[in-house]
N, C-alpha and C positions, 0 to 999 in steps of 0.2 A: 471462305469461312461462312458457316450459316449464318442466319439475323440471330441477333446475341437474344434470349428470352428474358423477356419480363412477370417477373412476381407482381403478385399483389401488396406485395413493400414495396412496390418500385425500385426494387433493387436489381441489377442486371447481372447472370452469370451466363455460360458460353450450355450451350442446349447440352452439350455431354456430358456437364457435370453436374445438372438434373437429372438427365438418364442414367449417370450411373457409369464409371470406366473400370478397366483394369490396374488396380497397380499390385507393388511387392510391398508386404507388408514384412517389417522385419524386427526381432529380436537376437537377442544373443545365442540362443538355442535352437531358432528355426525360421524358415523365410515360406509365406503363403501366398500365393495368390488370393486375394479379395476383389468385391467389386465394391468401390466408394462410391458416394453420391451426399452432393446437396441438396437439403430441405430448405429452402428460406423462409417459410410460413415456419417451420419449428425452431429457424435459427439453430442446423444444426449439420453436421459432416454424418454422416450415418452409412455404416458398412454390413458387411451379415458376418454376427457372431454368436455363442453360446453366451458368450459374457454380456458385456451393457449394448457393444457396437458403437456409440454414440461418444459425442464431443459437441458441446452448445458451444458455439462459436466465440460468445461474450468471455469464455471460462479459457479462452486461447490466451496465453500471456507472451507466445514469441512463436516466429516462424524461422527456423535456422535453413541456410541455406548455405555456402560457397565456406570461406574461411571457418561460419561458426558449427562448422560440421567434424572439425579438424579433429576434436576429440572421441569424436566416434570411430577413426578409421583405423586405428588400432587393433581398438577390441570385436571392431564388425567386419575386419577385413577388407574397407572398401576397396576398392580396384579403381585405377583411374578411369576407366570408360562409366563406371557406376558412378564415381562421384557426381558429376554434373548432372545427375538424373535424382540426386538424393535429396530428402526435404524432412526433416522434425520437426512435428506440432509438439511445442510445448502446452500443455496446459494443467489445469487445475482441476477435480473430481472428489469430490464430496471431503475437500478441504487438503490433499496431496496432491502436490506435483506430480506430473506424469507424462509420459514421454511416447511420440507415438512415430516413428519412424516409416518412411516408403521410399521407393525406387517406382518412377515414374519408366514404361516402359520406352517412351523418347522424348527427346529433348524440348519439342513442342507440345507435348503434354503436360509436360513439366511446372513449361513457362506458363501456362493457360493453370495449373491448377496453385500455384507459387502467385499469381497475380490475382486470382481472382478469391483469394482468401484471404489476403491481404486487403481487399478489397474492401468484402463482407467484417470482418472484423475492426477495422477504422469506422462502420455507419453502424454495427451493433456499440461501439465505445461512446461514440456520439450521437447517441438514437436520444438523449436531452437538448430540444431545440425548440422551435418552434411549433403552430396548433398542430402541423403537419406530423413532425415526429414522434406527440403526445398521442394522438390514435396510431401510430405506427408501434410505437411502445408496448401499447395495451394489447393490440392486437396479435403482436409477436408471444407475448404473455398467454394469450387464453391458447391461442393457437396449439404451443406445444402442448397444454397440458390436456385439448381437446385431443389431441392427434391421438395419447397416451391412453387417452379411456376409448375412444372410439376403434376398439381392437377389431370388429368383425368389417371393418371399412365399409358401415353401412349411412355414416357421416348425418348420423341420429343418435338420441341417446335420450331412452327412458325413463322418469323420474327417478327410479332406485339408481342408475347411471347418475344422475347430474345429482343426485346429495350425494354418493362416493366421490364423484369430480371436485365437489365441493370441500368436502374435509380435505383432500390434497390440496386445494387452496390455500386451506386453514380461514375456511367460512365456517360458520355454526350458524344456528338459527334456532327456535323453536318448529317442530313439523311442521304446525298450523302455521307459522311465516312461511317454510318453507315451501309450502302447497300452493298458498296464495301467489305467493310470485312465480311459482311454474307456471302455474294457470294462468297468469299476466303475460308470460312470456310466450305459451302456446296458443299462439294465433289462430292455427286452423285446427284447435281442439280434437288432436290425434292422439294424446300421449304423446309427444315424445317431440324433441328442441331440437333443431339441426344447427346451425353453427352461427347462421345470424339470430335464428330464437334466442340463440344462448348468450351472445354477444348484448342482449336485449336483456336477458335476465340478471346478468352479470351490472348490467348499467343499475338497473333496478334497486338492489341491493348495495350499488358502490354510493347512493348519492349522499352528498357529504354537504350535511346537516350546517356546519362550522363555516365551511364557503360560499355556500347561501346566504348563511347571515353574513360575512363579509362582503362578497358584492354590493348586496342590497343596502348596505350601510355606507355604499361606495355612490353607487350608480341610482344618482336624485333625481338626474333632468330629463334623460330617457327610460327609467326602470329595470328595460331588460339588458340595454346596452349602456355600455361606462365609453362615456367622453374622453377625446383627447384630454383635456382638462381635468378632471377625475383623475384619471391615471397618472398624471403629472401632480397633482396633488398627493396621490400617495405614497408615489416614490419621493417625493423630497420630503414629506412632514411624518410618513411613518417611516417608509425604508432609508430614510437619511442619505437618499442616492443626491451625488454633485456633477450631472451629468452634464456637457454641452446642451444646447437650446437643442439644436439640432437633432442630440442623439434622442429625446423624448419620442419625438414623432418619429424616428427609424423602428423603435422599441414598442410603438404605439399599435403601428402597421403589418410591424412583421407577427400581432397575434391575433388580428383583426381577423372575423370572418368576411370572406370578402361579397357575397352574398349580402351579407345584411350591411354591410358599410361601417360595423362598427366592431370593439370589444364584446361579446359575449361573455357569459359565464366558465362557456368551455374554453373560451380564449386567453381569459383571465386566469384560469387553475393551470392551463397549460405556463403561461407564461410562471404562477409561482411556483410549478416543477422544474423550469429551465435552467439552463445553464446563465442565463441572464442573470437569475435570482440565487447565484448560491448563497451558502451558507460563508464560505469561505473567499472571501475578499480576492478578485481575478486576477488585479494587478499586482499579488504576490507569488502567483503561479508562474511570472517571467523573472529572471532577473533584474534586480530592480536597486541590489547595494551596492553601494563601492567596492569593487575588487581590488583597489593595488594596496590595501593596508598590509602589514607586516602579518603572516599566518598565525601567530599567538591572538590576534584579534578576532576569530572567527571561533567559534563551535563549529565541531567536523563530524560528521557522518560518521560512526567508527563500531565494524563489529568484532566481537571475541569469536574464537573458536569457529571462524569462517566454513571451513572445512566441516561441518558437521549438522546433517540435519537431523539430529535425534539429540538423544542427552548426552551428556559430558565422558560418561562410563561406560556405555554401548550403543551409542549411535551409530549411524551412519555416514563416514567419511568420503565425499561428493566433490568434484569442481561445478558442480549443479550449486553448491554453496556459494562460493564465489559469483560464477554467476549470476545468479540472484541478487546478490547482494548489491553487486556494482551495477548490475543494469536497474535498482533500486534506488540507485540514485549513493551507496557508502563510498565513501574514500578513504576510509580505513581497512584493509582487511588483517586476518590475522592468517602467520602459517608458522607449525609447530613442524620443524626438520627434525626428523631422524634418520640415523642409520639402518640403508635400509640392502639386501641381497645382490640388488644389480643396480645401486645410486640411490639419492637421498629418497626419502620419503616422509607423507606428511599423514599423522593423527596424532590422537590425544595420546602421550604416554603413558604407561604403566596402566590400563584397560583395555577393554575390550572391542573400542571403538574399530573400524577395519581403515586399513592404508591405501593410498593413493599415491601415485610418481610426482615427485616436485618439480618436473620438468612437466608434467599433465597441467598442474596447476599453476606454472608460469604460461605456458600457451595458452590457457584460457581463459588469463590475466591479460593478457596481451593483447589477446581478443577483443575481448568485452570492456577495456582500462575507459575508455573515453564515448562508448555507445548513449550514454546520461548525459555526460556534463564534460565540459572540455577543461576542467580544475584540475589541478594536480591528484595522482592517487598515490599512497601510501604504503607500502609493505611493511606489517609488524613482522619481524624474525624476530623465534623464540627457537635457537641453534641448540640440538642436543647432538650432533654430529659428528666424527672424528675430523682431524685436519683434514686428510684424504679426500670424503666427501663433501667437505665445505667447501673445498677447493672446485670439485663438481659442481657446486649448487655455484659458485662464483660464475664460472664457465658456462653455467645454464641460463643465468640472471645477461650477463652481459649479452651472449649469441643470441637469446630470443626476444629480449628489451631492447635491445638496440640504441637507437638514438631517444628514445623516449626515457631511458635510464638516468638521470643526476647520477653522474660521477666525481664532479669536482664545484667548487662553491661558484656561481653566476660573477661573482669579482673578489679581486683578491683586497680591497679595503672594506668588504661588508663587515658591520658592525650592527645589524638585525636582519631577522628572518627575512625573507624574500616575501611576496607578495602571492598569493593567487593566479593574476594577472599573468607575473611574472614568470610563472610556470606551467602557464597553459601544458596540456600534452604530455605533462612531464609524468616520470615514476619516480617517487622518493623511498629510499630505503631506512628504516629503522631497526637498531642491532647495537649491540656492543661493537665497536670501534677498537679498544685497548682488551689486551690480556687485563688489565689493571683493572679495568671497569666489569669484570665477568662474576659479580657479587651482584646483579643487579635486585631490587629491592621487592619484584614480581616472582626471585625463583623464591622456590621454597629449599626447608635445610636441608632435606633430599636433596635437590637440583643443586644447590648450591655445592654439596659435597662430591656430586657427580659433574661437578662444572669445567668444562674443556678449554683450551685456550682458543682464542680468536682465528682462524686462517688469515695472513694477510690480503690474499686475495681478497677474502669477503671484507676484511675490515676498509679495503680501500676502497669500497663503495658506499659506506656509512659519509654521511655529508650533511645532514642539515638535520638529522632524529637519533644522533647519537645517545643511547640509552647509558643513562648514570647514575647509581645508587642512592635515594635521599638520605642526605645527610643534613637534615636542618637548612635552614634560612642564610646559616651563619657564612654558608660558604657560597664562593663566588663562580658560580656556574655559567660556562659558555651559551653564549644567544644558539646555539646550535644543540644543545646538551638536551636530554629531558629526561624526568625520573616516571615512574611508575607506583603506582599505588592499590590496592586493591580498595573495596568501597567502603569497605567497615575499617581501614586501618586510615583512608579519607573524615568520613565520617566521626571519628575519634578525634582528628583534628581539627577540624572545622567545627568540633564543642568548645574549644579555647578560643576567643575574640581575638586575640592577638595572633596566635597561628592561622587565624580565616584569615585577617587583615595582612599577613604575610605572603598568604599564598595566592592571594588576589594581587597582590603588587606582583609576585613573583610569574605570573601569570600571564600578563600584560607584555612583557618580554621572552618571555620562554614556552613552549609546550610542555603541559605532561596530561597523561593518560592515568585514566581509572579501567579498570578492571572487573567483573564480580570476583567475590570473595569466592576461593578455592574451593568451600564443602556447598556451595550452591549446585548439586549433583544431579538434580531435576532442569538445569539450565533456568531457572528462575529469576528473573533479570531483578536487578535495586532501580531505583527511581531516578531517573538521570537529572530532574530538575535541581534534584539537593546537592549536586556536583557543579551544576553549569552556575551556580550563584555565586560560588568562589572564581567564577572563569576558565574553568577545567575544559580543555579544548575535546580531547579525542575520548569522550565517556563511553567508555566501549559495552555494549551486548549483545546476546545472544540472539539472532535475529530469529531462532526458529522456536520461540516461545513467543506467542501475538498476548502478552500479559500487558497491565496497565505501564511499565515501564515502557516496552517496548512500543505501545499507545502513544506517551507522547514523546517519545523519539522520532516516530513518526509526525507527529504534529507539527512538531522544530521545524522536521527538516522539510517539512512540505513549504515552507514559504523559498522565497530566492529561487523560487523557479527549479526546486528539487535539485538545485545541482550540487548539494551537498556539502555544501559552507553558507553559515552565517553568521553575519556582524554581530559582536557580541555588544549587548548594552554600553556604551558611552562610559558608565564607570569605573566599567571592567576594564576598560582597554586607557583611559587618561587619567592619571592622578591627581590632576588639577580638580577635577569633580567629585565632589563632595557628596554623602546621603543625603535624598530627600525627604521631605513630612508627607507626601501628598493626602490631602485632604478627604476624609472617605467619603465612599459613593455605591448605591447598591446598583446592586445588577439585577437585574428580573428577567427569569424564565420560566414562561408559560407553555407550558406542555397541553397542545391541543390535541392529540390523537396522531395514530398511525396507520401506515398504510402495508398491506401485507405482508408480513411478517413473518421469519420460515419458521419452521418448527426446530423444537430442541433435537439434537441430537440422537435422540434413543427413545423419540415419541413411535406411539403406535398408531393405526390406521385410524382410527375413529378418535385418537387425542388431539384434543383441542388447546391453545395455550393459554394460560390466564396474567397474560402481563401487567408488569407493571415498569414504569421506570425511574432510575435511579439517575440524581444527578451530583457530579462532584466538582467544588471547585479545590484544586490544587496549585497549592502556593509553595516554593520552596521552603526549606523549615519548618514545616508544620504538618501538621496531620490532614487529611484532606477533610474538606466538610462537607457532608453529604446530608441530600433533602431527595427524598420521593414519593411518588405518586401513591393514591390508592390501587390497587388490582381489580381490573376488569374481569372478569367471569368468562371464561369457554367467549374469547373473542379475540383472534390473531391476524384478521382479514382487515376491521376499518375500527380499530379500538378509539374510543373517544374520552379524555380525559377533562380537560379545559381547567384546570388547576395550574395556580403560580405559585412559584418557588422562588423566595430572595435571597440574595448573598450581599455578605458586608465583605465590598476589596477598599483596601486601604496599602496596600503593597505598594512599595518603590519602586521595583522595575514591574509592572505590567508583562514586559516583553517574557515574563518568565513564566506566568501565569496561566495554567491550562483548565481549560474546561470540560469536562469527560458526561458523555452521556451513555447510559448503561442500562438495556431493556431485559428487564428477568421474568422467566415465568415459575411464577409461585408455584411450589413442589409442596405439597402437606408431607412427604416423605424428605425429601432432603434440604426442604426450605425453601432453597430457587434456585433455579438453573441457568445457565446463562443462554442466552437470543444472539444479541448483537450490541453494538457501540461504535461510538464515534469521539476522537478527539481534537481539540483546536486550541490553539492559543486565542486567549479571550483579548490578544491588543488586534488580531486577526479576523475577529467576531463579526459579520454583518448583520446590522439590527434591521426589526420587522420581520416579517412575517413570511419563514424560510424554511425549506427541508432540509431534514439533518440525512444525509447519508449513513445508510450502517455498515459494520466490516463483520464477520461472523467471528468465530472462536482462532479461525485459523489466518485473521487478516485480510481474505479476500473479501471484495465487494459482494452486499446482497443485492444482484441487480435490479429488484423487483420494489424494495422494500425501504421503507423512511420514517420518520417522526416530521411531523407538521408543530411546528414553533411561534412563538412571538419573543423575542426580547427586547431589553432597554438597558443602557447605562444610567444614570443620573447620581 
């Protein structure tokens, strides 16, 4: 094997996949020869096309290989000598999923291009480290977008060049700024910046004003450098950190220049970019609750209409859904069986949505069940099927589930739901059980008039989510039972005190599931915190709307180590506890400015955006209360605000409470447009002085781009 080559990231891939190889590039309509090659200066897979060619490696969300290729070999034909040479990039491109399949010509090529993008895409996810990774960062940064303008490969670029490069940034300036720092940055007064000029000009223009004055408000005894001491001053009296004696000086050193023996400025910004410094509290990124409590004790990951990446009426019906989902960390999924030509099948009934095999969608359930999190997953069945086919989907569910299937209850004297713990590994099925129970309170009077009876087969897999019609409080429901509800016929109940107070108790013991409401045909999700207060476990929605519901569903479920169950508040789950008064306390959030920011969606070349942003706090039961910023003017590169924003929380559960941050750019024509947001549970909140990460329109990470914060409790 040649010596593996080295980038200027220090990143190591094998010399042929710099230069460039052969492989089969393939779709459902045709297979081509390409020749692929890695960039690491652009961070990026780049092949020769008419179309983009390209894939930024950050934008990769999975590498399918051996098993999870299973569903492609149907519809691509693969052949067993092709299989083990086969590889899928999944990734994401201007906010879609997309699929980029190759056949590697053998099997050592394979392995070399399967390993070494694996590679690259683990140090672009963690490129937030220490001083090292923070010019690693930047540089990855300017890099691509140098690469993109320097079209003639003359690796210069002329002032009309670098203010176009600039607006791709989403920098503005006045010309007169802008001329002066060319001319700063053209050293050998030629016209024209080559890539460390430009790296120089870039600096220039980034210095941030706000970190200055923090340093220097830090760093008393040496000026330019901040002390050990210093720095352990401000992590415990401003960032509230309770760290070992010990871990101070790990934290101290690993952002030290080592040159100069101490902290620097650069060391210090580095270090509040870090992953040291998130926003979001670390030791909730592991599992960290009790797992063996009884499953009505937790909120569950849970989405509708799994099956469907478009809307309700004419989406598109995917096991790419499923996927998603559960490699997202849900344990809930949903699948809607019909009758279908050659066995069951799953979409939305009575539209235009398009079908998929229920035996497609159990293999790749099967697949992907425990890739997250090794809790139990769930199957919603919503059966419109003949016996015939139920019998089918029985025969499908058992052969391809196998041992990981609950078919019968863990012991025969349980008297409450099993535990989490207790069912590592497992699949749980959810279904009508009885002919008797086939009115369930989810169909509607159509469905309910077209309602078939149960297969026994399928019913003798129903075990611990038997779906049963609500009927009031009054009746006495098996620990294994659960009803269904949609959010507005929820919602309706939970305005009567005594029906909340019921179904909280009822809760405690039992599962049930929410829903959206049926004419929600946009797939537009309801706000899931105003369900979890009553202790509604599986509040199911539509994952392919990234809306504020679906915001802090996210949030929830990012604590517990994403593995999609959490402990629900103490009051929800014992009836021994009682309401609290808790005594109010504001919250303050200083919004200090941001850092590169992408553009709206349907900006033009020379638009610049004028942000501003918007903060909400969201409390169950109530409206959310929103406070934001003034608008900055034609500035999306390093916006500077330095305005605070108070909120009054006097909330009893905290744990419920979320905090949405939300960056719009002012539209004189539509008002404002949405950028980007971030949300957190505020009992999740780390205080000081922290980056907010942003998600765009469609969920994904802006990997460039952040808000600069201070907050406080008191």
């Amino acid at each position: 094997m040649d010596p593996i080559y080295h980038s200027k990231q220090n990143v190591t891939i094998e010399p042929c996949l710099a230069e460039g190889t052969t492989l089969l590039k393939v779709s459902l309509d045709k297979k081509r020869e390409k020749t692929f090659r890695i960039d690491i200066d652009q961070g990026q897979v780049l092949w020769n096309s008419k179309k983009s060619g390209k894939v930024n490696i950050e934008n990769i969300k999975e590498i399918r290989v051996g098993d999870a290729i299973q569903g492609y070999k149907e519809p691509f034909k693969i052949s067993a000598d092709i299989e083990p040479r086969w590889f899928t990039i999944i990734y994401v491109d201007s906010g879609k999923y997309k699929t980029l399949h190759l056949i590697a010509p053998t099997l050592e090529l394979f392995n070399i291009w399967v390993e070494n993008l694996k590679k690259l895409h683990l140090d672009k996810v963690d490129m937030i480290g220490g001083l090292d990774q923070l010019r690693k960062r930047d540089s990855l940064w300017l890099n691509r977008y140098w690469k993109q303008a320097d079209k003639d490969g003359k690796s210069k670029l002329g002032y009309d060049d670098v203010v176009s490069l600039c607006y791709d940034l989403n920098i503005y300036m006045s010309k007169a700024l802008f001329k002066t720092k060319f001319n700063e940055a053209d050293v050998n007064k030629n016209g024209s910046l080559d890539f460390t000029d430009f790296q120089q000009f870039v600096k220039l223009i980034k210095k941030r004003d706000e970190l200055d004055k923090l340093f220097n408000s830090l760093a008393k005894e040496r000026g330019n450098i901040l002390t050990l001491q210093e720095f352990k001053g401000f992590l415990v009296n401003v960032q509230k950190c309770t760290f070992k004696e010990e871990e101070y000086d790990i934290l101290y050193h690993k952002f030290c220049d080592k040159d100069l023996n101490g902290m620097n400025l650069e060391g210090f910004s580095s270090f509040l970019l870090s992953s040291d410094n998130t926003i979001f509290a670390s030791e909730h990124a592991k599992v960290y609750q009790d797992m063996s409590q009884p499953l009505s004790h937790y909120f569950i990951d849970s989405s509708h209409n799994t099956y469907l990446l478009g809307n309700q009426l004419a989406g598109k019906s995917s096991v790419e859904g499923y996927i998603r989902a559960i490699r997202e960390g849900t344990r809930c999924v949903e699948i809607d069986c019909w009758d279908g030509p050659d066995g069951p099948v799953v979409f939305h009934g009575h539209t235009m949505t398009t079908k998929i095999k229920f035996q497609d969608v159990i293999s790749s359930i099967r697949t992907h069940a425990f890739k997250s999190s090794p809790y139990p997953l769930i199957i919603s069945l919503e059966v419109h099927c003949s016996i015939e086919q139920q019998n089918q989907m029985a025969s499908i569910l058992l052969d391809t589930l196998g041992d990981c299937l609950i078919t019968k209850f863990l012991s025969e004297n349980e008297k409450e739901l099993p535990s989490p713990e207790d069912l590592l590994y497992k699949i749980i099925l959810k279904g009508l059980d009885t002919v008797t129970d086939a009115s369930d309170v989810e169909t509607s009077k159509e469905k309910k008039a077209e309602a078939k009876k149960i297969a026994k087969a399928l019913s003798d897999l129903i075990v611990y989510c038997a779906s049963v019609k609500f009927e009031g409080f009054d009746r006495d429901y098996k620990y294994y039972q659960l009803f269904s509800l949609n959010d507005r016929a929820s919602t309706e109940l939970l305005k009567k005190q005594s029906d909340k107070a019921a179904l909280i108790q009822h809760n405690m013991s039992h599962l049930t599931r929410i829903y959206p409401w049926g004419f929600r045909v946009n797939s537009a999700n309801y706000e899931p915190h105003h369900q979890w207060i009553a202790g509604n476990q599986l509040v199911a929605l539509n994952a392919q709307i990234f809306d504020r519901g679906m915001q802090i569903n996210q949030a929830m479920f990012s604590v517990n180590g994403g593995c999609g169950y959490v402990l629900k508040p103490e009051r929800l789950c014992n009836p021994k506890i009682s309401n609290k008064n808790p005594p109010a306390q504001t919250l303050t959030i200083e919004i200090i400015s941001a850092q590169q920011l992408p553009k709206t969606k349907d900006y033009s070349k020379r638009e610049i955006v004028d942000p501003f942003v918007e903060v909400e706090l969201l409390i169950p039961g109530a409206e959310a209360t929103k406070k934001k910023t003034k608008t900055i003017s034609d500035n999306g590169f390093n916006p500077t605000w330095n305005e605070t924003l108070k909120f009054t929380l006097n909330y009893e559960e905290i744990n419920l409470v979320f905090l949405r941050f939300v960056v719009w750019d002012k539209d004189f024509i539509s008002s404002k447009d949405f950028i980007a947001s971030y949300c957190i549970l505020v009992s999740r909140l780390q205080f000081g002085y922290r980056y907010v990460p942003l998600f765009d329109v469609t969920g994904e990470l802006c990997p460039f781009a952040s808000l600069f914060i201070h907050s406080s409790l008191e």
